[in-house]
VORODREN-592623 format. One record per atom (N, C-alpha, C): residue number from 1; residue in three letters; atom name; y, x, z. Coordinates in pm, 1 decimal, padded with zeros to 6 digits, always signed. Layout:
% residues N
+-----+-----+----+----------+----------+----------+
!   k !   r !  a !       yy !       xx !       zz !
+-----+-----+----+----------+----------+----------+
! NUM ! ALA ! CA !        Y !        X !        Z !
...
+-----+-----+----+----------+----------+----------+
END
This chain:
% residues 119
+-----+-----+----+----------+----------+----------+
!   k !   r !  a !       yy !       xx !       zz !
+-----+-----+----+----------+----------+----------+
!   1 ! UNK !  N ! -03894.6 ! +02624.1 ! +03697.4 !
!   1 ! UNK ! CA ! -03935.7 ! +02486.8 ! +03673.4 !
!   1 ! UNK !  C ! -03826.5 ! +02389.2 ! +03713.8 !
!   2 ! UNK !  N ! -03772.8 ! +02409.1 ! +03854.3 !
!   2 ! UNK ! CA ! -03636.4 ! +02319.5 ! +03902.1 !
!   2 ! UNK !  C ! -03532.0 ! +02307.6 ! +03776.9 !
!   3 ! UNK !  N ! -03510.3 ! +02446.7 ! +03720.7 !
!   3 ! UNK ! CA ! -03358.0 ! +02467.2 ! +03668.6 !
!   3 ! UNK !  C ! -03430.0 ! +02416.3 ! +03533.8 !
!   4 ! UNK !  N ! -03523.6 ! +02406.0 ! +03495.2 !
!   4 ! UNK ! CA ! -03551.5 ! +02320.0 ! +03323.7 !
!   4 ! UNK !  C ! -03545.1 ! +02152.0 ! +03350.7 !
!   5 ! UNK !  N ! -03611.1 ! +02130.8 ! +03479.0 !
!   5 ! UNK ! CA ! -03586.0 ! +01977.2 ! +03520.3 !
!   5 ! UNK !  C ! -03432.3 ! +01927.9 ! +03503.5 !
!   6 ! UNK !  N ! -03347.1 ! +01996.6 ! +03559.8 !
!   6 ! UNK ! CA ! -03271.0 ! +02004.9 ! +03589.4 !
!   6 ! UNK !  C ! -03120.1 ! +01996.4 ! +03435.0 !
!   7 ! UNK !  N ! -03162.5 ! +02066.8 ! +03348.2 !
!   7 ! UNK ! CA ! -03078.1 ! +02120.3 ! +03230.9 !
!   7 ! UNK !  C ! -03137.0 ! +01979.2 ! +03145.4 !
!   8 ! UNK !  N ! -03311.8 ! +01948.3 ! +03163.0 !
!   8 ! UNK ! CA ! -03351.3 ! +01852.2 ! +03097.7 !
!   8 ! UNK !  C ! -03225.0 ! +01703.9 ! +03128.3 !
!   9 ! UNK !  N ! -03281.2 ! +01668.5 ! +03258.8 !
!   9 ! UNK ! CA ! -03173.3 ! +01551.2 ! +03289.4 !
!   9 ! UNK !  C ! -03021.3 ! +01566.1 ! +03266.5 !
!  10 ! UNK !  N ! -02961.6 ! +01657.6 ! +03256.6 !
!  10 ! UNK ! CA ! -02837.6 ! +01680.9 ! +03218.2 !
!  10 ! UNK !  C ! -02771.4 ! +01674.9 ! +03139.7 !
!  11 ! UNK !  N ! -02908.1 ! +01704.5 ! +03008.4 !
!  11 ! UNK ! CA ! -02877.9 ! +01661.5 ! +02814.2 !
!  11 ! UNK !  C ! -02901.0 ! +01533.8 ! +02807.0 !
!  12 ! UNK !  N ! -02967.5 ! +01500.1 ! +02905.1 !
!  12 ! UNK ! CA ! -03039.1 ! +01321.8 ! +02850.6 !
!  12 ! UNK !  C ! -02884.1 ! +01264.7 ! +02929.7 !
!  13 ! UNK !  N ! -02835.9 ! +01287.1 ! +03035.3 !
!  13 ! UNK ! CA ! -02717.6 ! +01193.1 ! +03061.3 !
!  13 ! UNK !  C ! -02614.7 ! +01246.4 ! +02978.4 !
!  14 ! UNK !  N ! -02569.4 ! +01339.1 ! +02918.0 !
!  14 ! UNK ! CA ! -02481.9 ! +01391.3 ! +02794.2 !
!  14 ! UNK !  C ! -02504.8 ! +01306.1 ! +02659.7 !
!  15 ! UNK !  N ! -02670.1 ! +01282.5 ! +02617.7 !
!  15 ! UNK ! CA ! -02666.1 ! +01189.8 ! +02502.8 !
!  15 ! UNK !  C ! -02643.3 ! +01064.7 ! +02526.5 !
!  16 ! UNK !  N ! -02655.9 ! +01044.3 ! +02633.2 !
!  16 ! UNK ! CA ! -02644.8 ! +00914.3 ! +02714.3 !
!  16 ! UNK !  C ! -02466.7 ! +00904.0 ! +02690.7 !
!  17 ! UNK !  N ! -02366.1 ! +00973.1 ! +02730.2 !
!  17 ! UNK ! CA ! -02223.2 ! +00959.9 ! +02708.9 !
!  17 ! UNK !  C ! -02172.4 ! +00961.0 ! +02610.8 !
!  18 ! UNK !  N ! -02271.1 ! +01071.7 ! +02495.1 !
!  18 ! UNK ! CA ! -02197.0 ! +01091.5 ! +02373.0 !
!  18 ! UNK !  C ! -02264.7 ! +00970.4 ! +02301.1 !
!  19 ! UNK !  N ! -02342.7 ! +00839.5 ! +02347.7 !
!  19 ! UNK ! CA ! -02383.3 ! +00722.8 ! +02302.2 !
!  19 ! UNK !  C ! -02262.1 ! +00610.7 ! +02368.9 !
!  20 ! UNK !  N ! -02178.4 ! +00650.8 ! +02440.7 !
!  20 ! UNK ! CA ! -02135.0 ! +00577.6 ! +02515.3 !
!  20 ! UNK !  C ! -02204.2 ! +00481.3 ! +02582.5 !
!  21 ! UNK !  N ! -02299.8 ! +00497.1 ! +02649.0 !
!  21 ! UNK ! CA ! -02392.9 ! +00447.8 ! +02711.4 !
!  21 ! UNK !  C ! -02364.9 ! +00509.4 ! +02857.2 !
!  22 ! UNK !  N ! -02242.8 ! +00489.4 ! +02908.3 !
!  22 ! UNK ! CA ! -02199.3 ! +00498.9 ! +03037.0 !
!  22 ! UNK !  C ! -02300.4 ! +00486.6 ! +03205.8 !
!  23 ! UNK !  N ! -02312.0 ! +00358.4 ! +03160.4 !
!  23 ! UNK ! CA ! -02417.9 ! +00340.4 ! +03296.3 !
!  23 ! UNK !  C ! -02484.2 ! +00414.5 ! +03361.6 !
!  24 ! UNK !  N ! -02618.1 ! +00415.0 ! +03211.8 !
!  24 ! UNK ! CA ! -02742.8 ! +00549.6 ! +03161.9 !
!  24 ! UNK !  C ! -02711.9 ! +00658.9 ! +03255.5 !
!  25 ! UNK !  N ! -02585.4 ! +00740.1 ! +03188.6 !
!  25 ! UNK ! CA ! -02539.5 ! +00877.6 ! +03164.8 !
!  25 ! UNK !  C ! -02510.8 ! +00847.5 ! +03353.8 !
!  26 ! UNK !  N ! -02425.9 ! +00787.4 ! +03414.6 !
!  26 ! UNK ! CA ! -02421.5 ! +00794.8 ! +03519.6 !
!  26 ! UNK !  C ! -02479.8 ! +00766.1 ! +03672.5 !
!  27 ! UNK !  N ! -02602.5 ! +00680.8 ! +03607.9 !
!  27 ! UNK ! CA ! -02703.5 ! +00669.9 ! +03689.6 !
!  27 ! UNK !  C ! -02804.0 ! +00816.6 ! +03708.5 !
!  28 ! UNK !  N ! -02814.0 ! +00925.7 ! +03581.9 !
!  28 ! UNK ! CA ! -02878.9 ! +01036.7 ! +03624.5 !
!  28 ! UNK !  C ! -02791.6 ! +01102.0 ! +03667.8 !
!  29 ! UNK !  N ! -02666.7 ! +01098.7 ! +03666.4 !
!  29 ! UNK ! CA ! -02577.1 ! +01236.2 ! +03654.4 !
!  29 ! UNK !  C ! -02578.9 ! +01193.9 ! +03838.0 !
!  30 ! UNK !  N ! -02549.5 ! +01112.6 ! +03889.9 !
!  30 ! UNK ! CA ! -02536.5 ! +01087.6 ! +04026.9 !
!  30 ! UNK !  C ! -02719.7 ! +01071.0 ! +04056.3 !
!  31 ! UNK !  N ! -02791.3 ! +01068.7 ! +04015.7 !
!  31 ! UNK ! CA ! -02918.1 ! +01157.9 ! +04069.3 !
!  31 ! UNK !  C ! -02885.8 ! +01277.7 ! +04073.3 !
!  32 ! UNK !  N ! -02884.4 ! +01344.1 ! +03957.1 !
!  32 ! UNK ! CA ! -02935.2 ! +01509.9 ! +03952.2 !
!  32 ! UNK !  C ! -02756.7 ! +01528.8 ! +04099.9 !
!  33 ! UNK !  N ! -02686.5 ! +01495.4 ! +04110.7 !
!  33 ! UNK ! CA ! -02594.4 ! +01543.0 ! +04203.1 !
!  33 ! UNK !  C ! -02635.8 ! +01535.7 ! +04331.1 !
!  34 ! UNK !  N ! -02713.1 ! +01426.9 ! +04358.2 !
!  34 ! UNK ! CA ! -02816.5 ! +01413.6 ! +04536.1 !
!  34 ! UNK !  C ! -02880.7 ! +01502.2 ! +04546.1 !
!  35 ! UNK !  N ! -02901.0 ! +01580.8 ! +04429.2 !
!  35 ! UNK ! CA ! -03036.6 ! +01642.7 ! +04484.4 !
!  35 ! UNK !  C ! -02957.0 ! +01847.7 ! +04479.8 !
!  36 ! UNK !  N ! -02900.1 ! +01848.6 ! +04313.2 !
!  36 ! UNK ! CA ! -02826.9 ! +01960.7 ! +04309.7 !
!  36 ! UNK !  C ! -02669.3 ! +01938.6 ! +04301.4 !
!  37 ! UNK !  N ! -02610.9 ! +01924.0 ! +04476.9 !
!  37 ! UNK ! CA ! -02464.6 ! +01909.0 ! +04440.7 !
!  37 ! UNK !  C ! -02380.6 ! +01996.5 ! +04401.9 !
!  38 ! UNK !  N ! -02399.8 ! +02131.8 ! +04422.3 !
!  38 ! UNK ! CA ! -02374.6 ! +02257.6 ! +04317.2 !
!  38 ! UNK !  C ! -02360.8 ! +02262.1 ! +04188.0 !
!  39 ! UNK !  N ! -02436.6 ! +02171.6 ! +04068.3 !
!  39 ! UNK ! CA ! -02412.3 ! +02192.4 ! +03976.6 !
!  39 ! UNK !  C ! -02258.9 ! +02190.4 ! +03912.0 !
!  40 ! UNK !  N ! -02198.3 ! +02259.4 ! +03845.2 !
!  40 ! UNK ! CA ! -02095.0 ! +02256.8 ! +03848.4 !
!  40 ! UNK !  C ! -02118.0 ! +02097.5 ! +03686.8 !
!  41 ! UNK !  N ! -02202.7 ! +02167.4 ! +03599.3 !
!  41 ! UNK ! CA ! -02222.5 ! +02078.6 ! +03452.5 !
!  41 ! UNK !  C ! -02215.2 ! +01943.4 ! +03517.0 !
!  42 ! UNK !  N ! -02309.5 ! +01895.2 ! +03600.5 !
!  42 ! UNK ! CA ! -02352.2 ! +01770.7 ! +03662.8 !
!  42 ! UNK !  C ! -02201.0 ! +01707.6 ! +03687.9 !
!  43 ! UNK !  N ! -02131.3 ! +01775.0 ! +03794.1 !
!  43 ! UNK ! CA ! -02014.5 ! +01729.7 ! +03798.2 !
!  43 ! UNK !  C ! -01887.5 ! +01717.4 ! +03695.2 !
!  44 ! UNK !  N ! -01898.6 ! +01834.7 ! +03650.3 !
!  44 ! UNK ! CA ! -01796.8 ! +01816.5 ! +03535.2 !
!  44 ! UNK !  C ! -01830.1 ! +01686.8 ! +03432.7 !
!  45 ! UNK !  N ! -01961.5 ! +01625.2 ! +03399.0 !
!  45 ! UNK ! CA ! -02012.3 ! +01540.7 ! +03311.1 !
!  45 ! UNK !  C ! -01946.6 ! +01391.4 ! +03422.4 !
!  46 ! UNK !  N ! -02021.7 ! +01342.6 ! +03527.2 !
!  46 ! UNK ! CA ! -02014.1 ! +01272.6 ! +03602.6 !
!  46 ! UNK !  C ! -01829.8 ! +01223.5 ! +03614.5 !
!  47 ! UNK !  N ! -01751.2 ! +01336.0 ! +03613.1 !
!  47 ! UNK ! CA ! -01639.9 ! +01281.6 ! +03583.5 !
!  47 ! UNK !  C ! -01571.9 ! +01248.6 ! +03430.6 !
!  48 ! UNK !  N ! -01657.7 ! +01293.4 ! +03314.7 !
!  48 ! UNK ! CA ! -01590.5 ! +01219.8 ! +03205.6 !
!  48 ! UNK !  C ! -01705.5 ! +01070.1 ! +03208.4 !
!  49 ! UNK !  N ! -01758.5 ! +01080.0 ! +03257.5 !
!  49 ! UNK ! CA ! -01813.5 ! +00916.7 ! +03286.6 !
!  49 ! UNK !  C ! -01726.7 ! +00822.2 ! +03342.5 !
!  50 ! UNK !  N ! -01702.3 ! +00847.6 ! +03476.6 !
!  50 ! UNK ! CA ! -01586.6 ! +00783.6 ! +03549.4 !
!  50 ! UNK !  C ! -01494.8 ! +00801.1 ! +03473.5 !
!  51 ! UNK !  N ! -01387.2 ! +00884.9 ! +03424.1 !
!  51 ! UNK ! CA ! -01289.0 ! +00893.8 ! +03360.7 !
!  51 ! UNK !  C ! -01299.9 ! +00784.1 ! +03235.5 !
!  52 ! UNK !  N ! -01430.3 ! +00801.0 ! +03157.6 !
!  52 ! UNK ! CA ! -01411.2 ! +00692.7 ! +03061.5 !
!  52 ! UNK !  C ! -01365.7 ! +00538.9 ! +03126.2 !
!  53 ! UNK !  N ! -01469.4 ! +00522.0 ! +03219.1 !
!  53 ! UNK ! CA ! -01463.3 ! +00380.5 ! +03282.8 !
!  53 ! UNK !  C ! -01312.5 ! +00371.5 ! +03321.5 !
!  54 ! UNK !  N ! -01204.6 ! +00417.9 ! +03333.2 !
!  54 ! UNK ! CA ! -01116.6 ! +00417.4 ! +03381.5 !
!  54 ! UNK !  C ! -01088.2 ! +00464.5 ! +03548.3 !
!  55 ! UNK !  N ! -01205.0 ! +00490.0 ! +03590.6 !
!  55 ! UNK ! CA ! -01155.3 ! +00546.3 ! +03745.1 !
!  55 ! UNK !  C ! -01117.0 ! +00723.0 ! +03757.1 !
!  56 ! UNK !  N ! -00990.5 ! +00715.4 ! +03770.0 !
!  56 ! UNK ! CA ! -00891.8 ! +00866.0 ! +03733.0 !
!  56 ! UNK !  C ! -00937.4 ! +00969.0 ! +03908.8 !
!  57 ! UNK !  N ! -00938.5 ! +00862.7 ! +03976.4 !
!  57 ! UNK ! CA ! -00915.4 ! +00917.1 ! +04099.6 !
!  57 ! UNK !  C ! -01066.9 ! +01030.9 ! +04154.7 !
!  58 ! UNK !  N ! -01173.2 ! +00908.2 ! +04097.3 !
!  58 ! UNK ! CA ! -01247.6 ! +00980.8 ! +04098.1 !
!  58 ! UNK !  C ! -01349.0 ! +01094.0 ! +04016.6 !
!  59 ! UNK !  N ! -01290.3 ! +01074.6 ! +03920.7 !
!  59 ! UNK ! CA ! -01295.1 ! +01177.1 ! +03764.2 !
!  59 ! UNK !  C ! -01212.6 ! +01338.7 ! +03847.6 !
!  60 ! UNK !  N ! -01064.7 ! +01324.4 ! +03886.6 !
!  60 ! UNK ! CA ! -01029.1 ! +01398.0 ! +03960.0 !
!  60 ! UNK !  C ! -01085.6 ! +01465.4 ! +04027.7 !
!  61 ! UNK !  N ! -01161.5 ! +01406.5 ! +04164.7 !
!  61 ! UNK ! CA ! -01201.6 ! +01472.5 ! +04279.6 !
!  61 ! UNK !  C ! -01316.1 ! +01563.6 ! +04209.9 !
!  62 ! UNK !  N ! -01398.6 ! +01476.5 ! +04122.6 !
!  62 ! UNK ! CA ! -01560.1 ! +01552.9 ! +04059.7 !
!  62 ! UNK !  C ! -01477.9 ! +01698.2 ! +03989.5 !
!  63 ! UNK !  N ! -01411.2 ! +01675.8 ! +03915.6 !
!  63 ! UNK ! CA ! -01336.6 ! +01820.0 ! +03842.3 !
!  63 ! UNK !  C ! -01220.8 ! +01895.3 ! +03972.0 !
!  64 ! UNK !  N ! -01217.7 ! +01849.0 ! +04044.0 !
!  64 ! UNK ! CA ! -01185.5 ! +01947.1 ! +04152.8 !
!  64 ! UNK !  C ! -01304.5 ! +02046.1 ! +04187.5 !
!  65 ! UNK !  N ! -01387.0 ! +01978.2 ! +04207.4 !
!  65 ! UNK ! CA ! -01545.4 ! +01980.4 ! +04236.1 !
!  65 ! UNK !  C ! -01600.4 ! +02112.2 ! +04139.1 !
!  66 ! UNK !  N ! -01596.4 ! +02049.9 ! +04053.3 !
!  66 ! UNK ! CA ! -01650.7 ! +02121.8 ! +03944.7 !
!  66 ! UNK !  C ! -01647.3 ! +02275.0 ! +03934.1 !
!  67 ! UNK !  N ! -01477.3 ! +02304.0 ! +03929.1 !
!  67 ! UNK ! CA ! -01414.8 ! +02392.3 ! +03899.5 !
!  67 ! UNK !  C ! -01398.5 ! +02545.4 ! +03982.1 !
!  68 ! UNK !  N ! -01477.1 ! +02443.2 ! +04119.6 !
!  68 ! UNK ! CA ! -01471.0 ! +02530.5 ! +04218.6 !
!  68 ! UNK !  C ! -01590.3 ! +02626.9 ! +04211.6 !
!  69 ! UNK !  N ! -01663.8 ! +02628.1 ! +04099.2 !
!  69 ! UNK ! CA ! -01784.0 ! +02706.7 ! +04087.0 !
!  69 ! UNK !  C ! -01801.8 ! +02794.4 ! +03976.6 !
!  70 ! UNK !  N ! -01839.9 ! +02925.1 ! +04019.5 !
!  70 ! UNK ! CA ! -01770.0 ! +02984.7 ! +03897.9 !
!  70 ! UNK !  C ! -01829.3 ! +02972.4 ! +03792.1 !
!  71 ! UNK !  N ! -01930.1 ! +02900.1 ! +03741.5 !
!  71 ! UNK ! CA ! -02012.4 ! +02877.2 ! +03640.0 !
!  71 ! UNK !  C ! -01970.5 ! +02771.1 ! +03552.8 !
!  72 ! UNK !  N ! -01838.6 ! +02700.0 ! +03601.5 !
!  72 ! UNK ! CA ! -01781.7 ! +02598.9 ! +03525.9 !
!  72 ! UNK !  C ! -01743.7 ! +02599.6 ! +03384.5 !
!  73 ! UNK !  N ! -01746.1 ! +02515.4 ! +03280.6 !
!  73 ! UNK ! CA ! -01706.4 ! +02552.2 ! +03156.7 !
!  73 ! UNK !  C ! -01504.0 ! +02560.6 ! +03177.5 !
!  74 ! UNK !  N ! -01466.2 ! +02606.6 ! +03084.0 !
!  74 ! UNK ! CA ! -01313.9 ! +02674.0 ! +03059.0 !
!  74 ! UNK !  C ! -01284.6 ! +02451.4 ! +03034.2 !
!  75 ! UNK !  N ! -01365.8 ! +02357.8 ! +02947.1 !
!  75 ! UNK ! CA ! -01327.5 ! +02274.5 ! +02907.8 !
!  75 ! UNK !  C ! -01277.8 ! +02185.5 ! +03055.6 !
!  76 ! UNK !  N ! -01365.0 ! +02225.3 ! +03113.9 !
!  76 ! UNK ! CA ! -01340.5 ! +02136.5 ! +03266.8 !
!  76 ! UNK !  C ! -01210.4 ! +02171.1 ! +03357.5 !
!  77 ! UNK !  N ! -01141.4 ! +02251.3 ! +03336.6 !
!  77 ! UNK ! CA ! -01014.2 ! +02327.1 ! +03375.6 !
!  77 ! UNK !  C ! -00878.8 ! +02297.4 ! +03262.7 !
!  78 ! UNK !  N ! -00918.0 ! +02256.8 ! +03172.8 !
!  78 ! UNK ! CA ! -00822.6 ! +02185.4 ! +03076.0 !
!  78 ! UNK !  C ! -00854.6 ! +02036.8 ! +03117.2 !
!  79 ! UNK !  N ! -00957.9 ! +01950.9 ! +03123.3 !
!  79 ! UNK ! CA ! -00962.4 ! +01854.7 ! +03199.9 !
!  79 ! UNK !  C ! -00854.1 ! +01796.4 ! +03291.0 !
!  80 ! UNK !  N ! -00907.3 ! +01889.8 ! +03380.7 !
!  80 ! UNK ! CA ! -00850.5 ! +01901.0 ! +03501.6 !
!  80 ! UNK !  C ! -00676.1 ! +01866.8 ! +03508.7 !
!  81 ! UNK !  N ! -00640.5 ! +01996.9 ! +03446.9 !
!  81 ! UNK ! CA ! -00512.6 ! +01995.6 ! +03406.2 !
!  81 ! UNK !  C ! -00418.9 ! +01891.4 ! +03343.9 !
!  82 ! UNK !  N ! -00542.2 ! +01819.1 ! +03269.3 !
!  82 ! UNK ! CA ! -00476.6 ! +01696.9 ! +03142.1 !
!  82 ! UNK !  C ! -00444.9 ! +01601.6 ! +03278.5 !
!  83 ! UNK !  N ! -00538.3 ! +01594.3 ! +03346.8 !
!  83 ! UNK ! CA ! -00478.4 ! +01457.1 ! +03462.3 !
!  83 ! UNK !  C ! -00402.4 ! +01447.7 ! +03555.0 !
!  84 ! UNK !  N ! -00375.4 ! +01616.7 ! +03572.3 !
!  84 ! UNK ! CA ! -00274.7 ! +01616.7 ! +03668.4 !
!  84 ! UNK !  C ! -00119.3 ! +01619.4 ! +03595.3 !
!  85 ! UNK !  N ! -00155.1 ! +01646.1 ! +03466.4 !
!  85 ! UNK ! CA ! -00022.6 ! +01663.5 ! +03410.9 !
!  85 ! UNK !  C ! +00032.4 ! +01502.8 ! +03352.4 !
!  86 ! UNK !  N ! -00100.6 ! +01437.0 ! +03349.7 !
!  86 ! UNK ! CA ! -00055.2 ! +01314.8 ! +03375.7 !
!  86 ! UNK !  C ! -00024.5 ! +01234.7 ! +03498.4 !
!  87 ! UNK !  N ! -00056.8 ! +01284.3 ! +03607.3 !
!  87 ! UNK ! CA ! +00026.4 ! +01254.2 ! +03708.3 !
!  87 ! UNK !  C ! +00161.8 ! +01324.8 ! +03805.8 !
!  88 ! UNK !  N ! +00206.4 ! +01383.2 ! +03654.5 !
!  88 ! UNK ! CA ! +00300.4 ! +01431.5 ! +03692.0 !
!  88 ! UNK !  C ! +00314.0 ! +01537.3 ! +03767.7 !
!  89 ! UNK !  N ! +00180.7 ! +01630.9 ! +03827.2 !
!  89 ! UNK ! CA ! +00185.5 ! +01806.0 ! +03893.2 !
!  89 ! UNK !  C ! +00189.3 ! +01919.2 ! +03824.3 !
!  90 ! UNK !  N ! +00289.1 ! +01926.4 ! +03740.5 !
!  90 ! UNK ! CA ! +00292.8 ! +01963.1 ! +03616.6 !
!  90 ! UNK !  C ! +00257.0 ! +02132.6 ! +03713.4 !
!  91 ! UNK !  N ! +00284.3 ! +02186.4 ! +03810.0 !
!  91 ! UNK ! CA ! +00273.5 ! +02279.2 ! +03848.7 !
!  91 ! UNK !  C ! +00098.3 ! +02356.9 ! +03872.9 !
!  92 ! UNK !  N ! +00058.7 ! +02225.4 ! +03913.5 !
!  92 ! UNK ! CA ! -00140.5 ! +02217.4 ! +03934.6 !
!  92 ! UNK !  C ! -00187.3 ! +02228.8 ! +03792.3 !
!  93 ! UNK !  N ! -00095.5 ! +02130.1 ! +03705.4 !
!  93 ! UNK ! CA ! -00154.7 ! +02162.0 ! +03608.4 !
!  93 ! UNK !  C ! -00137.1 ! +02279.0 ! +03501.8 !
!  94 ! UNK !  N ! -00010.1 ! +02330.6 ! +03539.4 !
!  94 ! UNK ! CA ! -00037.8 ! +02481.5 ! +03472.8 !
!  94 ! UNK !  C ! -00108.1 ! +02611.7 ! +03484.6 !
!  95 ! UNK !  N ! -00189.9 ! +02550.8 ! +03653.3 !
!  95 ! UNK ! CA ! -00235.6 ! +02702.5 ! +03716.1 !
!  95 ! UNK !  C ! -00363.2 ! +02638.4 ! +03652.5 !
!  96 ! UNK !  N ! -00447.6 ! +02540.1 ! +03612.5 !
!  96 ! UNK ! CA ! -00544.8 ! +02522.9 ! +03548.2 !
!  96 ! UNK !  C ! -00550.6 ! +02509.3 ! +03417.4 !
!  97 ! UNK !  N ! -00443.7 ! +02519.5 ! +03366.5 !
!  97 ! UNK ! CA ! -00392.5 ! +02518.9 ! +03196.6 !
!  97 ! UNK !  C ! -00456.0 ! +02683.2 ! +03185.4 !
!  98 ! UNK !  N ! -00404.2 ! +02763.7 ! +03256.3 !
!  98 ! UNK ! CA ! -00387.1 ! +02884.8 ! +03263.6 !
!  98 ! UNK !  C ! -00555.0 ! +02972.4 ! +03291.0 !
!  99 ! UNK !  N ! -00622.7 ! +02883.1 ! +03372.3 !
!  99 ! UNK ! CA ! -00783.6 ! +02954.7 ! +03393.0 !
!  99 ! UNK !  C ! -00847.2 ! +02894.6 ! +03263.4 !
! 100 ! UNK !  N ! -00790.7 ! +02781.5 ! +03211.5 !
! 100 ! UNK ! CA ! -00912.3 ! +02763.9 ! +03099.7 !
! 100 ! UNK !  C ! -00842.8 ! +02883.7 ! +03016.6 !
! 101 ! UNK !  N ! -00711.5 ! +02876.4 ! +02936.4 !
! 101 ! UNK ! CA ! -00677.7 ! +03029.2 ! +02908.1 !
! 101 ! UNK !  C ! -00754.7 ! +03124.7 ! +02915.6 !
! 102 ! UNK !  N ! -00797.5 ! +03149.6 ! +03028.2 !
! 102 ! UNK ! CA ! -00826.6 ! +03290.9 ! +03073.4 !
! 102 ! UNK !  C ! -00967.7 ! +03294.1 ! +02998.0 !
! 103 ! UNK !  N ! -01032.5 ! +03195.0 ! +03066.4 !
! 103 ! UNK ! CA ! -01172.6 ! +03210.8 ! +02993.5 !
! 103 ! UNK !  C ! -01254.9 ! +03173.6 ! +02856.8 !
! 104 ! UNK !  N ! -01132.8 ! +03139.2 ! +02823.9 !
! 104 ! UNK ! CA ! -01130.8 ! +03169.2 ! +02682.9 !
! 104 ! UNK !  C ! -01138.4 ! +03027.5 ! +02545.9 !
! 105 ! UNK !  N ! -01091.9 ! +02955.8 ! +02636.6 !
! 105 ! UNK ! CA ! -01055.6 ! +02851.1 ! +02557.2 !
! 105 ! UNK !  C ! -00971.6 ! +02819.6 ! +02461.7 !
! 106 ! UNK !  N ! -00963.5 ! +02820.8 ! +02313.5 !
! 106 ! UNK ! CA ! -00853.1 ! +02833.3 ! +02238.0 !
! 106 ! UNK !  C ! -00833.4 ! +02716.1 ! +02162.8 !
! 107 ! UNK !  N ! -00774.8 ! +02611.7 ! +02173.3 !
! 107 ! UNK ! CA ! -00730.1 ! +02468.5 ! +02163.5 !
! 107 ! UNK !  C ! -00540.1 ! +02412.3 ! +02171.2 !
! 108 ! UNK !  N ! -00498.5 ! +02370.1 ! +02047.8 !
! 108 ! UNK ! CA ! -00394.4 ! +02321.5 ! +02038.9 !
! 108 ! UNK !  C ! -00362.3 ! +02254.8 ! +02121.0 !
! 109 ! UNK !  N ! -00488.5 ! +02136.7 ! +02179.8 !
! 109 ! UNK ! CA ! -00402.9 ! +02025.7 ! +02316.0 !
! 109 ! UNK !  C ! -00405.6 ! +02125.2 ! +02410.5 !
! 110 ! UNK !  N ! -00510.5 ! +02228.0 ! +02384.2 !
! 110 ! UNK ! CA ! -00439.4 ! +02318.9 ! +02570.1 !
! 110 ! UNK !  C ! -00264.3 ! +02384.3 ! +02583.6 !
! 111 ! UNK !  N ! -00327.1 ! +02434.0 ! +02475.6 !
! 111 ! UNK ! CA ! -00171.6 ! +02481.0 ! +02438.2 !
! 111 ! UNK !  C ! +00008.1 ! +02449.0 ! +02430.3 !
! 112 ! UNK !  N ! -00011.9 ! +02310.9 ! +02402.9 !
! 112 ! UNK ! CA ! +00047.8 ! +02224.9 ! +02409.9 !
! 112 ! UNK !  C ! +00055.5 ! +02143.5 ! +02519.4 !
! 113 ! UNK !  N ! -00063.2 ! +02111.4 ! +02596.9 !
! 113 ! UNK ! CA ! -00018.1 ! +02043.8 ! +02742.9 !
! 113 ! UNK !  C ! +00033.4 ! +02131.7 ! +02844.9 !
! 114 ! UNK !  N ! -00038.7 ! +02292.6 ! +02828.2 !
! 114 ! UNK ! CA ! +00055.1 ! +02404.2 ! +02904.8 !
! 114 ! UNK !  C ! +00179.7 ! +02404.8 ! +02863.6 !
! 115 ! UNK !  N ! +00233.0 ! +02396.6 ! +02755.9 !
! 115 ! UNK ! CA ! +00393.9 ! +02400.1 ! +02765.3 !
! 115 ! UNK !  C ! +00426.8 ! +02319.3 ! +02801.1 !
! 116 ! UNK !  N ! +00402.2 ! +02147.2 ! +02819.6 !
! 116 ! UNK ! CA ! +00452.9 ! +02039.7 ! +02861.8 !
! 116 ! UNK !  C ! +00471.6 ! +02088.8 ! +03017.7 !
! 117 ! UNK !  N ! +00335.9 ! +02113.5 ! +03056.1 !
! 117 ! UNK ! CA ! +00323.9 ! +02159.7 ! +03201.6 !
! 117 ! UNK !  C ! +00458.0 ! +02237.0 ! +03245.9 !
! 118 ! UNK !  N ! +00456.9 ! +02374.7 ! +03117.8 !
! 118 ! UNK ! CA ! +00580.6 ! +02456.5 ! +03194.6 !
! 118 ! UNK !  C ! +00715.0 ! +02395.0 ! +03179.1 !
! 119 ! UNK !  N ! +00717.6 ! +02333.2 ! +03063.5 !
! 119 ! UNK ! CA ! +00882.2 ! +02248.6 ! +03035.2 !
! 119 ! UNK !  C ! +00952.8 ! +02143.1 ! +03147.0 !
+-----+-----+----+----------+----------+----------+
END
């Protein structure tokens, strides 16, 4: 019953982002996180919220967050990577270029920001 509550609020702040309806999307996503800060989805979402709004720093920390669980999607590790390789850790961002890789992500911008990464 928790984990359907749970997946429920998670699609509704997802249609909520893919409406660009920012606020919405981040007023549940920072509920469902008080209550399940484990979720890895919750977090990974919560930072393309912030990230849209323009706050990098903390888009960052949430996909630090995220990633650290092994249930994370492969997209949140290319994420990850895209911001550090925009801040120039081109090294951080190849060891996470490299796990979305692994798990099976197959995408031209990955591909391409990993070589930037390694160049």
């Amino acid at each position: 019953m928790v984990a359907n509550r749970l997946q429920e609020n998670i699609g509704l702040a997802e249609q909520y982002f893919l409406q660009n309806n920012f606020s919405l999307a981040k007023s549940i996503l920072e509920d469902v996180i008080k209550e399940y800060p484990d979720s890895p989805r919750a977090n990974e979402l919560l930072a393309y919220v912030v990230g849209n709004e323009g706050d990098l720093n903390n888009a960052l920390s949430l996909l630090e967050k995220a990633v650290s669980f092994k249930d994370c999607s492969p997209t949140a590790f290319y994420e990850l990577g895209s911001i550090y390789l925009s801040c120039n850790e081109d090294e951080k961002a190849g060891q996470v270029f490299q796990k979305a890789i692994a798990l099976g992500l197959k995408t031209f911008g990955l591909h391409f920001e990993y070589g930037q990464a390694l160049a």
